[in-house]
N, C-alpha and C positions, 0 to 999 in steps of 0.2 A: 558598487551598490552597498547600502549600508547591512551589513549583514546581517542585524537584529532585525531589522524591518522586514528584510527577506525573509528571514524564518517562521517569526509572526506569520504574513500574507500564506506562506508554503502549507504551513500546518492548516491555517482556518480554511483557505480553498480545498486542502485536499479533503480533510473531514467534511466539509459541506459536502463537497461531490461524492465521496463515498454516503456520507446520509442518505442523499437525496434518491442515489441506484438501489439504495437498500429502500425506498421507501414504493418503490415501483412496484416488485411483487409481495411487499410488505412483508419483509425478512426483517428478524432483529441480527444485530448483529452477533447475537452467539448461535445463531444460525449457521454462520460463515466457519468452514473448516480451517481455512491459511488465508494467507493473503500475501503478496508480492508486490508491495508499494514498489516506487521507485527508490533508489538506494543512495539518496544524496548527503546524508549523514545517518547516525544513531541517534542521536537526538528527534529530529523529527519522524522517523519509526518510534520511537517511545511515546512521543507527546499525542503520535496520532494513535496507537496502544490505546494510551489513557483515556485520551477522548470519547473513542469509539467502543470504551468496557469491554476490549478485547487481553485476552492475555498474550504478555511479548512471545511467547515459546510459536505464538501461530503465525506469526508474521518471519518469510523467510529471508533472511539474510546472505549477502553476500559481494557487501561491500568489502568486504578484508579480500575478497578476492578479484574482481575487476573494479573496484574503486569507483568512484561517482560518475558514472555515465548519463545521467539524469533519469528521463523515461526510457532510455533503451537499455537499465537494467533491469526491465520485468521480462519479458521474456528470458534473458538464464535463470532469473531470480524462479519462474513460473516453472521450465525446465529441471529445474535442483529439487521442485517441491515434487514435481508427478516422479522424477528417477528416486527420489529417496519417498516415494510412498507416504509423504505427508499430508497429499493431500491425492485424494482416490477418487477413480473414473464415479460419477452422479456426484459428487460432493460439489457446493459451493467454493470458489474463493473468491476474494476482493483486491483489485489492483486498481488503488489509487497514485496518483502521479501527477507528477507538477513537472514543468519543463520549460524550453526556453520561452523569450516574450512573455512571464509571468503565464503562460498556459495551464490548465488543470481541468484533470478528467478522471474517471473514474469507471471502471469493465467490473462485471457481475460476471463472474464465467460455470459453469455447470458441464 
């Protein structure tokens, strides 16, 4: 696949679908405490960062440790955020993700 094109489609789908859950209980996004994208590169955590006027420190990271698993790195990704206290029992976070078959979705979790 051509990789730029995939990146492109990656980032706008998952930002729309995060929009869209945040627009449900009509949360902005610095409402949101962490967030737990999927972990398919640095790049699109950054670009969805930017997008979504969130700052990088809230989105957690941990691709340098199981590397691109697609959507089945939010849950450790989710895991690493509640054990290291970054993000706390009533707090919002945001887990968008893109996955195989060009899929994409987006969880509100509290």
């Amino acid at each position: 696949m051509p990789g730029r094109d995939l990146f492109t489609f990656a980032v706008l789908a998952m930002t729309q679908a995060a929009r869209e859950i945040l627009e449900q209980p009509r949360l902005a996004a610095d409402e949101i405490s962490g967030s737990s994208p999927n972990q398919a590169n640095r790049r699109i955590r950054e670009t969805l960062a930017r997008d979504l006027a969130l700052p990088l420190d809230r989105f957690v990271i941990n691709l340098d440790r199981y590397g691109n698993t697609s959507a089945a790195s939010i849950p450790p990704a989710r895991d690493k955020a509640q054990r290291g206290a970054r993000i706390n029992p009533g707090e919002r976070a945001l887990d968008p993700a893109f996955g195989a078959g060009l899929t994409c979705g987006s969880a509100l979790i509290r």
